[in-house]
C-alpha positions in Angstrom: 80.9 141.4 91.9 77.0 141.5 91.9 76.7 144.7 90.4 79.1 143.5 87.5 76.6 141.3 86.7 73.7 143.5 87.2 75.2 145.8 84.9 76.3 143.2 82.0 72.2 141.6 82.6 71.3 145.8 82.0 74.2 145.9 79.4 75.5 149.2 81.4 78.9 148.5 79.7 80.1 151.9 81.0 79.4 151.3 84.5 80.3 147.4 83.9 84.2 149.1 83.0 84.2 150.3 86.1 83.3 147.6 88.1 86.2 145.2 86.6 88.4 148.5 87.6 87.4 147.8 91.1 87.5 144.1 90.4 91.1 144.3 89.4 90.4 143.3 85.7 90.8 146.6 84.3 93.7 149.2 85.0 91.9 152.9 86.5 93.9 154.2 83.4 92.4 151.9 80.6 91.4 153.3 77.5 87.5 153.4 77.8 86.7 154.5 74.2 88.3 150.9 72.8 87.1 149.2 75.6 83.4 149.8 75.5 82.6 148.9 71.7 84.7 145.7 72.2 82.9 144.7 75.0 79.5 145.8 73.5 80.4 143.2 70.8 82.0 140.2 73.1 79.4 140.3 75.8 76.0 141.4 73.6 75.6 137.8 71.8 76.0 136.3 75.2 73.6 138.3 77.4 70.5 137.4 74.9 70.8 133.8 76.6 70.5 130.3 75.7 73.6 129.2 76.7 77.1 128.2 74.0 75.3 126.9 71.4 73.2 130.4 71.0 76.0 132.3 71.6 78.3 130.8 68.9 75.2 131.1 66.5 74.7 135.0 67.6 78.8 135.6 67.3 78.2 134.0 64.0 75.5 136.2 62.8 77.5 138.9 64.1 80.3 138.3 62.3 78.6 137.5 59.1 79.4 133.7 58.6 76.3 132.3 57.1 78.2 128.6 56.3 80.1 129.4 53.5 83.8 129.4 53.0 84.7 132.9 52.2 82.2 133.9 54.7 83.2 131.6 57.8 87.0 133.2 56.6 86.1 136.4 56.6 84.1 136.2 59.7 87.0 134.5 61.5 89.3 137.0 60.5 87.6 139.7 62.1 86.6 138.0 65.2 90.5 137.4 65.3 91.2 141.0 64.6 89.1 141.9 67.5 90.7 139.4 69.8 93.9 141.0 69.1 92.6 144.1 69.8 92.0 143.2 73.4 94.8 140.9 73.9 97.7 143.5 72.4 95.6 146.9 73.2 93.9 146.4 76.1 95.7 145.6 79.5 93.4 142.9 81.6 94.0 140.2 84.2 91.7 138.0 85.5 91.9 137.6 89.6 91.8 134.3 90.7 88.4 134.5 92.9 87.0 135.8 89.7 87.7 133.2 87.7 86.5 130.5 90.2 82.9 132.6 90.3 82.5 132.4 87.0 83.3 129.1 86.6 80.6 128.5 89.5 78.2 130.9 87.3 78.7 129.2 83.8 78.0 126.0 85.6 74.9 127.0 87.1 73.7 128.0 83.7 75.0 124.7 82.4 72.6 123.2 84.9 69.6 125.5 84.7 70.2 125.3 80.5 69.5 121.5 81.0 66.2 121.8 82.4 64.7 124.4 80.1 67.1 124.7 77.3 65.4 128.7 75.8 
């Protein structure tokens, strides 16, 4: 678990597939060339910092919505696409330890985001 996140902080999205293979997230067999630009786009925004409220304005930037209405549809449509892509394409699971440590960590940046919200 600690080098998963040592490799998302390095954004070693390679060797971060292979640690949610050993984690149980990923199948040995997954298909690494759709996996790594999805997760280059998905976890990016989110390792800059700043908690939610930077991440939704660095997904939005990503995706091009810049507050308009054919933008914020446009922009939703291919964050959608994307999700679809890993939800129909992409075989994951999410182990029940795992998701109790990364409820623990999202917490603890809830808490440390409080104090010093950059």
């Amino acid at each position: 678990f600690v080098s998963s996140i040592i490799h998302l902080a390095n954004k070693d999205y390679a060797a971060l597939v292979d640690d949610f293979v050993g984690l149980g997230i990923l199948p040995p067999d997954c298909n690494r060339a759709k996996v790594l630009p999805l997760m280059d786009k998905a976890l990016s925004p989110y390792v800059k910092g700043g908690g939610a409220k930077k991440y939704e304005q660095e997904l939005k930037t990503l995706y091009g919505m810049d507050g308009s209405v054919e933008s914020t549809v446009g922009g939703f449509q291919a964050m959608t696409s994307d999700m679809l892509t890993v939800l129909n394409d992409i075989p994951f699971s999410i182990p029940p330890y795992f998701a109790l440590l990364a409820r623990a960590v999202v917490t603890l940046e809830g808490l440390a985001l409080q104090a010093d919200p950059d």
